[in-house]
C-alpha positions in Angstrom: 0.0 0.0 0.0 1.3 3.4 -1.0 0.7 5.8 1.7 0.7 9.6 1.3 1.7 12.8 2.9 -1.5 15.1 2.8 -1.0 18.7 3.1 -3.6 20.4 5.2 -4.9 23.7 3.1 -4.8 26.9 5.5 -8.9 26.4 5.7 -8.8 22.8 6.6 -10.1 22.0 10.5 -6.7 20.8 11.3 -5.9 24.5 11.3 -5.0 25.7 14.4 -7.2 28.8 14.8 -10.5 26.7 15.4 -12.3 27.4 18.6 -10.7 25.0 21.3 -12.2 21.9 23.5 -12.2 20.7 26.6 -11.1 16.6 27.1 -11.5 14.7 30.3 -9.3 11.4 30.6 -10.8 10.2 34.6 -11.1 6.5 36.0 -9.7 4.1 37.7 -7.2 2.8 35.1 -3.8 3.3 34.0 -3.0 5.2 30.7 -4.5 9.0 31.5 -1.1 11.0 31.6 -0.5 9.0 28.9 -3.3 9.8 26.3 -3.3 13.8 27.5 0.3 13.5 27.0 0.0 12.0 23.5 -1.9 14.8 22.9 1.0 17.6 24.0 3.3 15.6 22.0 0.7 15.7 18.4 0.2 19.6 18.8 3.6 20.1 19.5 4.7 18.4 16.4 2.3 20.4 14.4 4.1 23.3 16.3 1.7 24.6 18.1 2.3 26.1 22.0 1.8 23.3 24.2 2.2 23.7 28.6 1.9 20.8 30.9 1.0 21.3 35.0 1.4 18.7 37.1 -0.5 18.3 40.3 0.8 15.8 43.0 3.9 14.9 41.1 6.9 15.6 42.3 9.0 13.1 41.4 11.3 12.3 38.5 9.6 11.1 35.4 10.4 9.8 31.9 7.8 11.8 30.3 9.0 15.1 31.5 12.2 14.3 30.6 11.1 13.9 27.0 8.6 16.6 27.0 11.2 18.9 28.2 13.7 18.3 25.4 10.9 19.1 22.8 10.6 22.2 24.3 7.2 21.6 25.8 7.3 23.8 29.5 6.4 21.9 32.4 5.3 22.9 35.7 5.0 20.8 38.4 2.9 20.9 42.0 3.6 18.2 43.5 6.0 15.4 46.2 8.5 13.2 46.2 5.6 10.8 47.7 1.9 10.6 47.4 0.5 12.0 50.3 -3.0 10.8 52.3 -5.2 12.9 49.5 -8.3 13.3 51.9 -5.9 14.3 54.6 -3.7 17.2 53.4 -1.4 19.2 55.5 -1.5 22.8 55.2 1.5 23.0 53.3 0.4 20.2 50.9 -2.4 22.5 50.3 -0.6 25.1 49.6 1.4 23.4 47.0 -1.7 22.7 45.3 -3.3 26.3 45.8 -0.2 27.5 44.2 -0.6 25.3 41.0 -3.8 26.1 40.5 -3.0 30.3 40.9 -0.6 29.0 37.6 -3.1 27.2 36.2 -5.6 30.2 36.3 -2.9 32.2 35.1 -1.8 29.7 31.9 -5.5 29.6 31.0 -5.6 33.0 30.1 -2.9 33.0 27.9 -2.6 32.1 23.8 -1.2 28.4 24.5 -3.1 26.2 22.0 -2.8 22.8 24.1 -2.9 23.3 28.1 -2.4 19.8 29.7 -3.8 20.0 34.0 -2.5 16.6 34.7 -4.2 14.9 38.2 -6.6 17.7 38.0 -8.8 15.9 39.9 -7.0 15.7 43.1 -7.6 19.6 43.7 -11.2 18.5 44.2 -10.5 15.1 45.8 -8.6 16.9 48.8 -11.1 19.6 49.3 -8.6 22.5 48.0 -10.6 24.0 45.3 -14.3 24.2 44.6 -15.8 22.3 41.4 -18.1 25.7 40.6 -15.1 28.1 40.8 -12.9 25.1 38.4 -15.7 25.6 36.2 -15.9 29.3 35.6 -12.3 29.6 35.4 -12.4 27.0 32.7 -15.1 29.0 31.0 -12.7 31.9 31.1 -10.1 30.4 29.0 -8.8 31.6 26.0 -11.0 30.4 23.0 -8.4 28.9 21.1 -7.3 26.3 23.8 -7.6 22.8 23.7 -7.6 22.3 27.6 -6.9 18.4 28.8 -7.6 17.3 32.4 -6.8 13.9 33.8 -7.2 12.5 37.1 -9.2 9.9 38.7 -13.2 10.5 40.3 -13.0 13.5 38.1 -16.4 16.0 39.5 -19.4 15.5 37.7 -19.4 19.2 37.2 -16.1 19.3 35.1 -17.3 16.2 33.1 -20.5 18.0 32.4 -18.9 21.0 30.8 -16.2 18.7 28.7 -16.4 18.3 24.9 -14.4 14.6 24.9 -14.5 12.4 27.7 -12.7 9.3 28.3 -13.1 7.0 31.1 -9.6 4.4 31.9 -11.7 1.5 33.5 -8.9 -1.1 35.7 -9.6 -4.4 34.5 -6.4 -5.8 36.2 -3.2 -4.4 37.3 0.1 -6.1 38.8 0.2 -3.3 41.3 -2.6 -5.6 42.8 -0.2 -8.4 43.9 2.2 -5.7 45.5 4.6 -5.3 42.4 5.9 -2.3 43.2 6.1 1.1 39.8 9.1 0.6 37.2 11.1 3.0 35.9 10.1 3.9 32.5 6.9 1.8 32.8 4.7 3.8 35.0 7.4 6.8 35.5 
């Protein structure tokens, strides 16, 4: 089979001054980072302005490694460990309070793919409301194609998405106590 380069004319819906969408990867199974990732990594080959947060990572990861060296900022607001999400210090919170300040922020600017990675977990620890999420979202700048992962994602964000996606665990090793592996699962 021959296969063949297609050039996208200026007018096509590829282009990137359509209006932008809002895609919700939530559940219980593994692959979510990886599919809003995928994402970053499409648009950015296209060459269009891509920014990744990161809420409750902290630690080293493959995928930032990569993203960084295509030039794709990364921000992250997170630990070196995963703390006890329904029981936050105040200075876990904080952490969190201050991604979501950058979040706001990044939202208002001309990036064409904004990835909030573990966006859920602002809700899940009781650190930001699901209505304010909401209108902030609404504020973003038309143009954005704004990507949200993280499981038990609110009801009210799902509502409001374009494109959602639910990662459903049908088995997982981490269930007979293997523990994550470099380059697997960070």
């Amino acid at each position: 089979m021959d296969v063949k380069s297609i050039d996208m004319p200026s007018n096509s819906v590829y282009h990137t001054n359509m209006k932008g969408r809002i895609h919700v990867y939530t559940g219980d199974g593994k692959g979510k980072t990886s599919a809003a990732l995928g994402v970053l990594i499409r648009a950015k080959g296209w060459g269009m302005r891509c920014f990744l947060i990161q809420f409750m990572k902290g630690m080293e990861t493959g995928e930032v490694k990569v993203l960084e060296a295509l030039g794709i900022p990364v921000k992250r607001f997170g630990f070196p460990y995963f703390p006890d999400i329904k029981n936050l210090k105040e200075e876990e919170k904080e952490v969190l309070l201050a991604g979501w300040k950058e979040a706001k922020r990044r939202m208002r600017e001309e990036i064409d793919v904004l990835v909030l990675d573990e966006f859920s977990y602002l809700f899940l620890s009781g650190t930001v409301n699901q209505e304010e999420a909401v209108e902030e979202i609404k504020k973003r700048w038309e143009g954005m194609e704004l990507v949200l992962t993280g499981r038990e994602m609110p009801p009210e964000i799902v509502e409001i998405a374009d494109l959602v996606t639910e990662m459903r665990c049908v088995r997982h090793y981490f269930e007979k106590g293997e523990p994550p592996r470099k380059g697997v699962e960070f």
